[in-house]
N, CA, C and O atoms as a GROMACS GRO file, in nm:
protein
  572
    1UNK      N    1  -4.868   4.336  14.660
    1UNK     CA    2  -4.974   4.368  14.753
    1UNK      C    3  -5.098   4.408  14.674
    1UNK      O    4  -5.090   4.461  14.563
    2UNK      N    5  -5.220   4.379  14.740
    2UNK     CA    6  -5.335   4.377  14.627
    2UNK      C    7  -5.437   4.460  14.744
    2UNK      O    8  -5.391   4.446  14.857
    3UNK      N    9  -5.521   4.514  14.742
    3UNK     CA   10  -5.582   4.630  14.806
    3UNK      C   11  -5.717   4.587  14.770
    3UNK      O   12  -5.728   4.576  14.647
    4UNK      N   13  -5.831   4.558  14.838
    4UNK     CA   14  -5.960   4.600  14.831
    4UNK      C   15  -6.041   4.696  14.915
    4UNK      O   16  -6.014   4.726  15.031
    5UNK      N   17  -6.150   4.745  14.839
    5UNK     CA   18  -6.211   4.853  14.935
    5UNK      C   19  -6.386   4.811  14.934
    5UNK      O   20  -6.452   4.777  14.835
    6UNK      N   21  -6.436   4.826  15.078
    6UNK     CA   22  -6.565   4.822  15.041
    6UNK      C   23  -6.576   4.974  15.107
    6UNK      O   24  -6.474   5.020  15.157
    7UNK      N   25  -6.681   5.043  15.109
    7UNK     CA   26  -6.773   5.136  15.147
    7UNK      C   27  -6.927   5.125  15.222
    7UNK      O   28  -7.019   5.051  15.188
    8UNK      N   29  -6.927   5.217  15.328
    8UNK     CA   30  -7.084   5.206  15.435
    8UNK      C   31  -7.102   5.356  15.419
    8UNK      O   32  -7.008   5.433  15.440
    9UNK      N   33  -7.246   5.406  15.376
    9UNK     CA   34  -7.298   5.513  15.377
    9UNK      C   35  -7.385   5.465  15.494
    9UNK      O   36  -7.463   5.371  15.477
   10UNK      N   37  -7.370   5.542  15.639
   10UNK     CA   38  -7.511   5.504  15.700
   10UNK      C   39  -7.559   5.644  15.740
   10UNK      O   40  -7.502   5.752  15.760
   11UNK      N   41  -7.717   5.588  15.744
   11UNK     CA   42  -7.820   5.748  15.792
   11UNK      C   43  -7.838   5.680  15.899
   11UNK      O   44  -7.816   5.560  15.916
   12UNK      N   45  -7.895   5.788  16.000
   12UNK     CA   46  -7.976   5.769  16.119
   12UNK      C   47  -7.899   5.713  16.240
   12UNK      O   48  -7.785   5.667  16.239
   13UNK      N   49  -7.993   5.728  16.360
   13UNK     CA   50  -7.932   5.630  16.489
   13UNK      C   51  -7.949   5.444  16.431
   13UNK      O   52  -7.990   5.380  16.334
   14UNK      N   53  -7.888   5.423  16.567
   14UNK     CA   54  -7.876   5.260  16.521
   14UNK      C   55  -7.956   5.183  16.538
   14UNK      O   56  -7.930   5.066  16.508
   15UNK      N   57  -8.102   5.222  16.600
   15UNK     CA   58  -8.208   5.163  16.622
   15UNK      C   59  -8.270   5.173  16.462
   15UNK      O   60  -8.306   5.083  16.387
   16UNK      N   61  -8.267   5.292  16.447
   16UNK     CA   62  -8.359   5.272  16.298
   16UNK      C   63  -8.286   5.313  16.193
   16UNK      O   64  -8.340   5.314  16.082
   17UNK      N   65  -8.189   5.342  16.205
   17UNK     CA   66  -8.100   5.396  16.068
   17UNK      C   67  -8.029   5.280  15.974
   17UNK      O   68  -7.999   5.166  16.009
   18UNK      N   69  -8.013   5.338  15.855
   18UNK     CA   70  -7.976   5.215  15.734
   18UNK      C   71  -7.870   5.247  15.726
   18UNK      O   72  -7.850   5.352  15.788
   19UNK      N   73  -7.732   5.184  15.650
   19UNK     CA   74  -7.662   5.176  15.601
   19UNK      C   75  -7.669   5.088  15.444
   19UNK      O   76  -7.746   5.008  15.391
   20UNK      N   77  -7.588   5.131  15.423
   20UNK     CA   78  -7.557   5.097  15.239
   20UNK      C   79  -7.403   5.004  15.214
   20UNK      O   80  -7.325   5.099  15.218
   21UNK      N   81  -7.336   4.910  15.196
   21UNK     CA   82  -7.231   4.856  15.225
   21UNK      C   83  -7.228   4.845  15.031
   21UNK      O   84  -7.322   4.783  14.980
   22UNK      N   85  -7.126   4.905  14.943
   22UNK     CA   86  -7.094   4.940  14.865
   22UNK      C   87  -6.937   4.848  14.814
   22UNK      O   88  -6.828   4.894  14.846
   23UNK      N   89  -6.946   4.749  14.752
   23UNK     CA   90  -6.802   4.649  14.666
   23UNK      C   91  -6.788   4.742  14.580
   23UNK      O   92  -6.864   4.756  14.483
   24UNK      N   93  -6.640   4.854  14.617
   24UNK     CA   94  -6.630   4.907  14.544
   24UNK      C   95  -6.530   4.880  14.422
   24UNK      O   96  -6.535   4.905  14.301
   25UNK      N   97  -6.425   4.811  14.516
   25UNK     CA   98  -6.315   4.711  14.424
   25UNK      C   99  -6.366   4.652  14.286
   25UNK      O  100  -6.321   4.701  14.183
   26UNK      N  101  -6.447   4.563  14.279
   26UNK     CA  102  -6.552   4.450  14.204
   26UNK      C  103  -6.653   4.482  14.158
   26UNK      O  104  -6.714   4.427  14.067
   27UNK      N  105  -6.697   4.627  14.248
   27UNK     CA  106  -6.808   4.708  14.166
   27UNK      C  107  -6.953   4.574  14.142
   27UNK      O  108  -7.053   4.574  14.072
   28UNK      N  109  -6.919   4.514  14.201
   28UNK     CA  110  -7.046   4.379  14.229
   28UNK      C  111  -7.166   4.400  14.305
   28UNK      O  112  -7.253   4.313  14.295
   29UNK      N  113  -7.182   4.483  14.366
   29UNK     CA  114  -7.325   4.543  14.452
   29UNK      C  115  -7.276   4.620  14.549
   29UNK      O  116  -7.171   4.647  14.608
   30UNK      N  117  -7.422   4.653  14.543
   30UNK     CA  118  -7.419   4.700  14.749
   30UNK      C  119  -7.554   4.666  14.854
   30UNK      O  120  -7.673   4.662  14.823
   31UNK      N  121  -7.509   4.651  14.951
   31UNK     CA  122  -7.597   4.546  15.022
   31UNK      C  123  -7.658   4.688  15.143
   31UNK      O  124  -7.583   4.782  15.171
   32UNK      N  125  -7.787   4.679  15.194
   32UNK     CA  126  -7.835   4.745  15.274
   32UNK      C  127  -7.777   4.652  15.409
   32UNK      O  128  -7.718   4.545  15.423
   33UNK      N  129  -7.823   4.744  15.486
   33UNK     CA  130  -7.768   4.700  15.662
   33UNK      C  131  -7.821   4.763  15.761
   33UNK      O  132  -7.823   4.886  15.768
   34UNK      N  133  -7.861   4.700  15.833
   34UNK     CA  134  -7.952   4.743  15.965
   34UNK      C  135  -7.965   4.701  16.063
   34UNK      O  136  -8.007   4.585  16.064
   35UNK      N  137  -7.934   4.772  16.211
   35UNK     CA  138  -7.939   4.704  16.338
   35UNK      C  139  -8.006   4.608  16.355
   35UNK      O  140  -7.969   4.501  16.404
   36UNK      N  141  -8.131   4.639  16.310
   36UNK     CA  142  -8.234   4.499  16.349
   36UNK      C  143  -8.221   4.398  16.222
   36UNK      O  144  -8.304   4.309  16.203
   37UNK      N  145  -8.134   4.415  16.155
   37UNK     CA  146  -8.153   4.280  16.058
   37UNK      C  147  -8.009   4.239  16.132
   37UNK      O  148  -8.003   4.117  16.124
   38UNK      N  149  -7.886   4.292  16.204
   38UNK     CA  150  -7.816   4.215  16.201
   38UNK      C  151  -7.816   4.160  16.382
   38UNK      O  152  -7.756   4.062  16.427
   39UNK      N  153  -7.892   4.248  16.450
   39UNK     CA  154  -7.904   4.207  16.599
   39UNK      C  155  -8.072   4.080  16.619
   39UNK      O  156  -8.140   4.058  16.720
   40UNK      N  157  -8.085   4.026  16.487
   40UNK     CA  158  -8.220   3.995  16.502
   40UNK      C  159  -8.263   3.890  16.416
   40UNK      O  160  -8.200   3.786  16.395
   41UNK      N  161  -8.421   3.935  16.346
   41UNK     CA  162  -8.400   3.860  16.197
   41UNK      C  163  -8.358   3.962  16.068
   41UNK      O  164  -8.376   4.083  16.068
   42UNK      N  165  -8.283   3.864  15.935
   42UNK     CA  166  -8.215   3.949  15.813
   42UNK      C  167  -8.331   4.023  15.762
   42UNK      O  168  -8.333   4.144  15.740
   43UNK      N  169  -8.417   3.949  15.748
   43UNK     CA  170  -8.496   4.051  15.689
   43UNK      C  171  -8.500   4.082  15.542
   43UNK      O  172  -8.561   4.173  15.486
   44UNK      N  173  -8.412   3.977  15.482
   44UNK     CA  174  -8.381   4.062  15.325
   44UNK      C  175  -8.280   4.156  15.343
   44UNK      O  176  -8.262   4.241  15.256
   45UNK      N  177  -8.215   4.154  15.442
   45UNK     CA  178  -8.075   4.274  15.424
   45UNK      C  179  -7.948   4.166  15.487
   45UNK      O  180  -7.971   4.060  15.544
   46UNK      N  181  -7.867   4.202  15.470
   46UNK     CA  182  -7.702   4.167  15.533
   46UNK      C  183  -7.669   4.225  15.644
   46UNK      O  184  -7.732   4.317  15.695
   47UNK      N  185  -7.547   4.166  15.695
   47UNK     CA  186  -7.485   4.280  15.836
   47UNK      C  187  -7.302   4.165  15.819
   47UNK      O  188  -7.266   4.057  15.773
   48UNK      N  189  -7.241   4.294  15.897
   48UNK     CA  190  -7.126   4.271  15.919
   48UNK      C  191  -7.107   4.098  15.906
   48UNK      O  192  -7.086   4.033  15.803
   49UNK      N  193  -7.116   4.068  15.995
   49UNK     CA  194  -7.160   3.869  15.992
   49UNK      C  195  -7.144   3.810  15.937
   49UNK      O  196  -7.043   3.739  15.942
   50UNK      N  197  -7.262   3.802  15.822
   50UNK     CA  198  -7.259   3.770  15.685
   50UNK      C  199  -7.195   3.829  15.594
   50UNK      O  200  -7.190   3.763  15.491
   51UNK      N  201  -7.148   3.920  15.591
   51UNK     CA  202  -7.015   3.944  15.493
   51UNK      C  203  -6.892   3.861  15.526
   51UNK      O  204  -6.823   3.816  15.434
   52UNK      N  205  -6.858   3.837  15.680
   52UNK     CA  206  -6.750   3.802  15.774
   52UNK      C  207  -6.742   3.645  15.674
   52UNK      O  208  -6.650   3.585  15.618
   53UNK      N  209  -6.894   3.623  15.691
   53UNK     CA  210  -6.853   3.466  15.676
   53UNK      C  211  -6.876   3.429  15.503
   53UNK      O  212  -6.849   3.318  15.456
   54UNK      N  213  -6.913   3.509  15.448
   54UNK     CA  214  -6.886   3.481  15.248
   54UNK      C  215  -6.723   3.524  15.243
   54UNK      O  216  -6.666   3.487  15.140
   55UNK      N  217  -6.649   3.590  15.330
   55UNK     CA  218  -6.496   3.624  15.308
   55UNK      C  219  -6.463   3.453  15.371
   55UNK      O  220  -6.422   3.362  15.300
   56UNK      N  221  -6.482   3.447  15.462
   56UNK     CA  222  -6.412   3.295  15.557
   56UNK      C  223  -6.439   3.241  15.467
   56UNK      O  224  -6.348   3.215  15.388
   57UNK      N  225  -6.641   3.180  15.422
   57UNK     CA  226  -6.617   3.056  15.375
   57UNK      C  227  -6.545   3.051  15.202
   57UNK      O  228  -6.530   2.938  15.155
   58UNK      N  229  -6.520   3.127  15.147
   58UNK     CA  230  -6.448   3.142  15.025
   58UNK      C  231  -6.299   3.128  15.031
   58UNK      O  232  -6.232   3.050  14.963
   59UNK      N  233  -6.240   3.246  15.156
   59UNK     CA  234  -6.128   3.192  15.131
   59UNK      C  235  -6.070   3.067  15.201
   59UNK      O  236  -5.963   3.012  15.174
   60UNK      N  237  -6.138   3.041  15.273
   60UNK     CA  238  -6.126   2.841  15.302
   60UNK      C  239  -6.150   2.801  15.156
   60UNK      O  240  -6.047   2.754  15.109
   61UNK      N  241  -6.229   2.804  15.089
   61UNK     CA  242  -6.211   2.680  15.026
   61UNK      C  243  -6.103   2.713  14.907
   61UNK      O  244  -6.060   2.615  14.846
   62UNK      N  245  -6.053   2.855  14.867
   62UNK     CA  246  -5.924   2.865  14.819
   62UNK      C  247  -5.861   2.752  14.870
   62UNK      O  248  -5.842   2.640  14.823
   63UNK      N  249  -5.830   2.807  14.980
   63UNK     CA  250  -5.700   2.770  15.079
   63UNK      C  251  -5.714   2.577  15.012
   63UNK      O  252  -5.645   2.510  14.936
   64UNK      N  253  -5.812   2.556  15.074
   64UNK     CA  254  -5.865   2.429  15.078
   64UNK      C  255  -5.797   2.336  14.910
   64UNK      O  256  -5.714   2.250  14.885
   65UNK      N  257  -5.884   2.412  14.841
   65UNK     CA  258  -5.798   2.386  14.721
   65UNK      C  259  -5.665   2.380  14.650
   65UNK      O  260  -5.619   2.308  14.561
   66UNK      N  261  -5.609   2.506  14.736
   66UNK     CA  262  -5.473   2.516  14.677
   66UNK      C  263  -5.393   2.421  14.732
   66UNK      O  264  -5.296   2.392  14.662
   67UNK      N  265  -5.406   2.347  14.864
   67UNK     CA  266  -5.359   2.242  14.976
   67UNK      C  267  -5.363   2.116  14.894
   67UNK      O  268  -5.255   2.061  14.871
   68UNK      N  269  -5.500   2.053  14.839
   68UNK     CA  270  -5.478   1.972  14.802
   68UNK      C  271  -5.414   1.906  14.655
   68UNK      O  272  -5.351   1.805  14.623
   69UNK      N  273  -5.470   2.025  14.587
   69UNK     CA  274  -5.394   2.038  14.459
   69UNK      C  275  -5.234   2.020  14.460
   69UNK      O  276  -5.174   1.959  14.371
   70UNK      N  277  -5.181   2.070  14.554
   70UNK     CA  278  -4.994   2.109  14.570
   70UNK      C  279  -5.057   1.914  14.633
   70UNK      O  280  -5.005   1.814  14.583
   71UNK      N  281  -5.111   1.909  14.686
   71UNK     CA  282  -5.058   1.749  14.759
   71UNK      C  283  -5.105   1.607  14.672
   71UNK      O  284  -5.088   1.491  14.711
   72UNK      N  285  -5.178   1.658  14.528
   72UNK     CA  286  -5.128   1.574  14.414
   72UNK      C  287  -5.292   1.526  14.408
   72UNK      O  288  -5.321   1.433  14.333
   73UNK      N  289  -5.412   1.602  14.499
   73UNK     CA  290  -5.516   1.547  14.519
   73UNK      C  291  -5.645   1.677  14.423
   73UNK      O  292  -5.753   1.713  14.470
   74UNK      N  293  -5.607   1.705  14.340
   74UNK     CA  294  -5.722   1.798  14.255
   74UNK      C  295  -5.887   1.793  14.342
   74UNK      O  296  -5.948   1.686  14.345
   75UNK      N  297  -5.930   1.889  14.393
   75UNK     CA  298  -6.089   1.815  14.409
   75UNK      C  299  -6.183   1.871  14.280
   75UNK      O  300  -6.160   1.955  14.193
   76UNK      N  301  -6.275   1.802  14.302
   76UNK     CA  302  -6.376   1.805  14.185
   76UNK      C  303  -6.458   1.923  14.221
   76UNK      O  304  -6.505   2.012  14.151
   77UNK      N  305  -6.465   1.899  14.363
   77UNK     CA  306  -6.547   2.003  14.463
   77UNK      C  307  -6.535   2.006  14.558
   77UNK      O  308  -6.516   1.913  14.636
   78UNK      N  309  -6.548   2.202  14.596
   78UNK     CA  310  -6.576   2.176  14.755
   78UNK      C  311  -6.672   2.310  14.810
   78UNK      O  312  -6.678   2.432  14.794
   79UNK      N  313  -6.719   2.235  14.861
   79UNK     CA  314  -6.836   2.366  14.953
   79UNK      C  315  -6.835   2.382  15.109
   79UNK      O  316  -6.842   2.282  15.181
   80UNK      N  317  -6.826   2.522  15.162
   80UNK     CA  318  -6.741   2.529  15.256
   80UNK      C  319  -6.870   2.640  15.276
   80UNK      O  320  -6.911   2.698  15.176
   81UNK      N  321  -6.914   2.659  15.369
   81UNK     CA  322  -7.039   2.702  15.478
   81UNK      C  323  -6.926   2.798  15.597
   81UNK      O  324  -6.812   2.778  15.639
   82UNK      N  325  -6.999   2.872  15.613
   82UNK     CA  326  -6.977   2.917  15.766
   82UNK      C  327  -7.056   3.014  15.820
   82UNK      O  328  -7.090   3.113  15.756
   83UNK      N  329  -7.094   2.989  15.953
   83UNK     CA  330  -7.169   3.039  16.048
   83UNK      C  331  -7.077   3.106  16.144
   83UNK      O  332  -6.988   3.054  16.212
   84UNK      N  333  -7.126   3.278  16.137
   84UNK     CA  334  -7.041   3.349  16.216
   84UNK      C  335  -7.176   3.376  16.351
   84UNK      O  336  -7.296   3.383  16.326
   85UNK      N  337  -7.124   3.384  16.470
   85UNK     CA  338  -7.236   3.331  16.583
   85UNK      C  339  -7.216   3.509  16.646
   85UNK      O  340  -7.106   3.552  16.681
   86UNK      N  341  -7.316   3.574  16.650
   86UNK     CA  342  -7.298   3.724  16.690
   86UNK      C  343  -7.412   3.748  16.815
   86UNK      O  344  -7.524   3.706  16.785
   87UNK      N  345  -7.405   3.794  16.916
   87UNK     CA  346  -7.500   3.827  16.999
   87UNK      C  347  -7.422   3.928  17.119
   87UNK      O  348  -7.314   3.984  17.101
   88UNK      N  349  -7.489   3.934  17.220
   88UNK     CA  350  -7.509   4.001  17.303
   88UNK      C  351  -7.380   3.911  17.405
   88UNK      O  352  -7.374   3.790  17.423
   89UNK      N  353  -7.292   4.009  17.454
   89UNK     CA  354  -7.174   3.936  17.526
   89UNK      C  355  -7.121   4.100  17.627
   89UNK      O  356  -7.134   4.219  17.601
   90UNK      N  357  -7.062   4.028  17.741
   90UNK     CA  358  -7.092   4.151  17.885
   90UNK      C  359  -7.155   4.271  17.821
   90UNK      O  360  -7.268   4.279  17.774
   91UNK      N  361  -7.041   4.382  17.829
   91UNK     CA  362  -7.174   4.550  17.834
   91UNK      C  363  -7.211   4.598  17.684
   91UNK      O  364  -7.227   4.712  17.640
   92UNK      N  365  -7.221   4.457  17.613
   92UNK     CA  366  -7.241   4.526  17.436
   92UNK      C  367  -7.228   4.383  17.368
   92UNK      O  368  -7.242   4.284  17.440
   93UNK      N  369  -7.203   4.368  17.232
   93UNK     CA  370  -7.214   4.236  17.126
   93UNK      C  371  -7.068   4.209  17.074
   93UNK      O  372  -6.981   4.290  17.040
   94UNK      N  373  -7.067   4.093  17.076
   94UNK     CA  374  -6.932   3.995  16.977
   94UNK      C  375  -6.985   3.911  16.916
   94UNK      O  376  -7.094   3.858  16.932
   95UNK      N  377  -6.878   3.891  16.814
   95UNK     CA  378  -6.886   3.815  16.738
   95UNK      C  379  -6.796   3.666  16.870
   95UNK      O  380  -6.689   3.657  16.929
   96UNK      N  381  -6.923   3.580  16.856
   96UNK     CA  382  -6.853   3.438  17.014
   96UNK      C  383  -6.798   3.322  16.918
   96UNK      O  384  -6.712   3.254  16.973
   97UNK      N  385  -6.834   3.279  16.765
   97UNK     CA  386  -6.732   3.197  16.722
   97UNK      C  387  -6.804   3.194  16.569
   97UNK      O  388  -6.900   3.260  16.530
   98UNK      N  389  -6.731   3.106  16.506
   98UNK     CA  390  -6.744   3.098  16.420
   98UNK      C  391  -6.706   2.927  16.381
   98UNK      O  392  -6.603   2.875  16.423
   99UNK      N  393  -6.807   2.852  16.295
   99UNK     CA  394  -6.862   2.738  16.246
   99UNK      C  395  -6.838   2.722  16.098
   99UNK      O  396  -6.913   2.785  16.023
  100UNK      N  397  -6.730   2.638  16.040
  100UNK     CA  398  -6.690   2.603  15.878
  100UNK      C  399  -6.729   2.463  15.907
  100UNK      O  400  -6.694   2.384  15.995
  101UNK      N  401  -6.816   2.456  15.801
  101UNK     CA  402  -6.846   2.315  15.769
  101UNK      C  403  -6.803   2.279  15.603
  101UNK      O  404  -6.828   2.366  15.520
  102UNK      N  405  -6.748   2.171  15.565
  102UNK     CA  406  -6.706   2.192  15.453
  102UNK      C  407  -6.726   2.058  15.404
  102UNK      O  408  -6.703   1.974  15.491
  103UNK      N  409  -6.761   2.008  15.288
  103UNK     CA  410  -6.770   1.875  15.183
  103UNK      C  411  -6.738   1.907  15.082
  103UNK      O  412  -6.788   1.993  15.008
  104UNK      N  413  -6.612   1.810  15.061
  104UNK     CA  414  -6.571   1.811  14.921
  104UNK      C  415  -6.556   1.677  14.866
  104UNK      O  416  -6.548   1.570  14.926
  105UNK      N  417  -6.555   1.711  14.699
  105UNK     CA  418  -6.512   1.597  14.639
  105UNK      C  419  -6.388   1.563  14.625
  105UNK      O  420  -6.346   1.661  14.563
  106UNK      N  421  -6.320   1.511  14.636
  106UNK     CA  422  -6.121   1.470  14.648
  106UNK      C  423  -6.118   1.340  14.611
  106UNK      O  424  -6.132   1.248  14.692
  107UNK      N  425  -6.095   1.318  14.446
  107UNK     CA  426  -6.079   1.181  14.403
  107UNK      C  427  -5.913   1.146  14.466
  107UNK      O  428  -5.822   1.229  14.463
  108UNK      N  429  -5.903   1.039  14.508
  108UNK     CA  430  -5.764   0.974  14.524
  108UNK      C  431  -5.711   1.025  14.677
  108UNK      O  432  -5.602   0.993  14.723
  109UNK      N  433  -5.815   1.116  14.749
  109UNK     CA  434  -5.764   1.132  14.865
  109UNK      C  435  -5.831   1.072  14.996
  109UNK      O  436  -5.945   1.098  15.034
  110UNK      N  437  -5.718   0.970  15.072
  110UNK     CA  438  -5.779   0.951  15.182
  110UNK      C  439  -5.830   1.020  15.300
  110UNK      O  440  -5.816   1.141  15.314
  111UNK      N  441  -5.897   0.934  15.398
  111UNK     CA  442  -5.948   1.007  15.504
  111UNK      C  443  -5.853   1.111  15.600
  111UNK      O  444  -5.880   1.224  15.642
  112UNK      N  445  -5.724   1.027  15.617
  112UNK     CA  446  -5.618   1.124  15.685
  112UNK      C  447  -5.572   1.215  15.606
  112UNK      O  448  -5.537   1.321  15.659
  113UNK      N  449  -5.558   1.200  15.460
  113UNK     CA  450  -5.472   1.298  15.416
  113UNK      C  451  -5.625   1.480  15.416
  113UNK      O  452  -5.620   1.595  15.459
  114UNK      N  453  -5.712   1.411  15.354
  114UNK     CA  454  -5.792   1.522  15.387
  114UNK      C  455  -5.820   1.588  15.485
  114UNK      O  456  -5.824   1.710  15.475
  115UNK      N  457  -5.855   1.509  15.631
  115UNK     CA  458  -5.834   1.546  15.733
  115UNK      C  459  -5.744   1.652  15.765
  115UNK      O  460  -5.783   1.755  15.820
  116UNK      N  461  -5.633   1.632  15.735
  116UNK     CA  462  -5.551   1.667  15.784
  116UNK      C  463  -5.513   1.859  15.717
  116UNK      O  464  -5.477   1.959  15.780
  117UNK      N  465  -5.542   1.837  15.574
  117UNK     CA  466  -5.523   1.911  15.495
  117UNK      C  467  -5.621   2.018  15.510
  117UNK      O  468  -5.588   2.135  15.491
  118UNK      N  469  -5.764   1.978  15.550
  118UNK     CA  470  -5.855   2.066  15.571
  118UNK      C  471  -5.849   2.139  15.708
  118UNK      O  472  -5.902   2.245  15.742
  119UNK      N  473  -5.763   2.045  15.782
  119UNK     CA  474  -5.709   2.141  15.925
  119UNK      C  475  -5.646   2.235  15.901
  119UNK      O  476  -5.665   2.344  15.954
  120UNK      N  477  -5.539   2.204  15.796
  120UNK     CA  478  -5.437   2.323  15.763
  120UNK      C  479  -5.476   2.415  15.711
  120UNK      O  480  -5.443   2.521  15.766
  121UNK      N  481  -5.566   2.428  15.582
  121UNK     CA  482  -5.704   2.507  15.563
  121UNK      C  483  -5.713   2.583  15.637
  121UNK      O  484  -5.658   2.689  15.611
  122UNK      N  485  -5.770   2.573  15.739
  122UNK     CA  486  -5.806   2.642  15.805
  122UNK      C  487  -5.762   2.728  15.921
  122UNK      O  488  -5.827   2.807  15.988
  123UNK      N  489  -5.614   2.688  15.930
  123UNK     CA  490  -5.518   2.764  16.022
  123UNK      C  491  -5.395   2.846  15.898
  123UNK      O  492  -5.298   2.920  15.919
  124UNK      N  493  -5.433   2.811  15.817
  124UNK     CA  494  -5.329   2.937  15.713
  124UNK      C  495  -5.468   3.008  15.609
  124UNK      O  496  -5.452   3.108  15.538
  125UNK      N  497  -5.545   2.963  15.616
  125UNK     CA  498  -5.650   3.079  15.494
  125UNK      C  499  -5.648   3.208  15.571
  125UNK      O  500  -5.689   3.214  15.687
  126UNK      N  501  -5.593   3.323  15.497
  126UNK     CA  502  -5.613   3.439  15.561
  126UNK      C  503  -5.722   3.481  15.652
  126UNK      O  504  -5.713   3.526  15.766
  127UNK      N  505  -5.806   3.463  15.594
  127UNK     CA  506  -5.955   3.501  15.692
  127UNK      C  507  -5.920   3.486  15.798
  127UNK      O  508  -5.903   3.580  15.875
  128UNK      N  509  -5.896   3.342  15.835
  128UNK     CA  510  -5.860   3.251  15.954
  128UNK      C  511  -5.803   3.344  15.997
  128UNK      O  512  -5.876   3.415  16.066
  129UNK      N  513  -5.659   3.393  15.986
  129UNK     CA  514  -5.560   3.432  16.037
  129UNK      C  515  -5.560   3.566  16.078
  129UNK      O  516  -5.476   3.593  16.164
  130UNK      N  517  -5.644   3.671  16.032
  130UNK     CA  518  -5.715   3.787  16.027
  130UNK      C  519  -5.793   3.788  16.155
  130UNK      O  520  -5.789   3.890  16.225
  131UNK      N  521  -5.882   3.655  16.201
  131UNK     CA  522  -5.985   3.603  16.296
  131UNK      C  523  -5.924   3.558  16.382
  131UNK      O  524  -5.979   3.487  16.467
  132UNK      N  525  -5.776   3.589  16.387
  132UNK     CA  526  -5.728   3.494  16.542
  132UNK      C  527  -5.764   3.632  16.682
  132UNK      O  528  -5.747   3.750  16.713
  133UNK      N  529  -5.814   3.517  16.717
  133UNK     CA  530  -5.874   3.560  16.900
  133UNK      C  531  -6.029   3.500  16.897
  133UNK      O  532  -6.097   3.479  16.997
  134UNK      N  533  -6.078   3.474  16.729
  134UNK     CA  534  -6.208   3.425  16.737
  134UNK      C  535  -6.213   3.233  16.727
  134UNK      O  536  -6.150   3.170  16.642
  135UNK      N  537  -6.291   3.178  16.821
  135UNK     CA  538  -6.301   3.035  16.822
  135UNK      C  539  -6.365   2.960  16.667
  135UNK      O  540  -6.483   2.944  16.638
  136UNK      N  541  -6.287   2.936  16.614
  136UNK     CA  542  -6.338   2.864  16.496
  136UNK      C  543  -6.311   2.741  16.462
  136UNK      O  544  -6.201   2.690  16.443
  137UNK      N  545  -6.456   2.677  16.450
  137UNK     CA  546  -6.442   2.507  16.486
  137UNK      C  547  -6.433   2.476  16.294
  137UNK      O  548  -6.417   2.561  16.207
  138UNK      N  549  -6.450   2.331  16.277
  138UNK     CA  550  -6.403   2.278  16.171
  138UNK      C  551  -6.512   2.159  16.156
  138UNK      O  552  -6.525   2.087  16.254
  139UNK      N  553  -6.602   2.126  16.028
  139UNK     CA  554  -6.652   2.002  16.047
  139UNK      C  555  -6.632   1.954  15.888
  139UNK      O  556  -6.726   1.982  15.815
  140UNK      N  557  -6.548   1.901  15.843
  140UNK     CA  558  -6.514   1.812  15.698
  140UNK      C  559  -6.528   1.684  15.675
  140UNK      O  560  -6.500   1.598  15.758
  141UNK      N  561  -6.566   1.665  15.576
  141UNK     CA  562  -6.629   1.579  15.541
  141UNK      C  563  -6.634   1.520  15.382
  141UNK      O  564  -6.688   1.602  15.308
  142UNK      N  565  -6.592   1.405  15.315
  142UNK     CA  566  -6.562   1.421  15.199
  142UNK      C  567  -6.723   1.407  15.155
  142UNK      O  568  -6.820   1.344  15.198
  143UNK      N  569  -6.698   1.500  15.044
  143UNK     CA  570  -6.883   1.451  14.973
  143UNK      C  571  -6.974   1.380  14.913
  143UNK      O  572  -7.090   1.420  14.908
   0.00000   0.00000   0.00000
């Protein structure tokens, strides 16, 4: 079992108050955060969201990789996008779905076998599986 931690220092109400989102595991940064950058425009800051979707679209393309590799198909590359869709839903905000778009390079693999593989992708990458109750579509594509 492997453990990560991030950290949120926030000041203030949620109209104007900041938060601080702290990688403490990786010790790799820390990102500011703010109602109106994440109910609005970024602004030069992050929000929940966009963290949501650098975890999805990464560990898709693990996943993605480790799938085709075991199925004898190495890719050269793959880049894997995702759009987490956040707004205003009945008496407060959800997160309403989430969008992986992905192109890779896969010498020696056909259209079905990728197809198919990038489906699976995406119904065993943890993220995914972490995100069940959230609608998450799929658009692949070799590159």
């Amino acid at each position: 079992m492997t453990d990560r931690t991030a950290t949120t220092t926030w000041t203030g109400d949620l109209a104007t108050g900041t938060g601080t989102v702290t990688l403490d595991t990786s010790k790799a940064g820390g990102f500011t955060v703010s109602w109106p950058s994440r109910a609005a425009e970024a602004n030069g800051l992050t929000s929940p969201e966009e963290l949501i979707a650098a975890a999805h679209s990464s560990c898709y393309s693990m996943q993605f990789s480790a799938l085709l590799t075991d199925a004898g198909f190495p890719p050269e590359r793959i880049e894997t996008s995702a759009r987490v869709s956040f707004g205003p839903a009945g008496d407060g905000f959800a997160i309403s779905g989430i969008a992986l778009t992905v192109r890779a390079a896969v010498p020696g693999a056909d259209t079905q076998v990728f197809a198919r593989l990038a489906e699976q992708a995406k119904q065993v990458c943890p993220v995914s599986a972490a995100l069940t109750g959230t609608g998450i579509t799929l658009d692949a594509a070799p590159a």
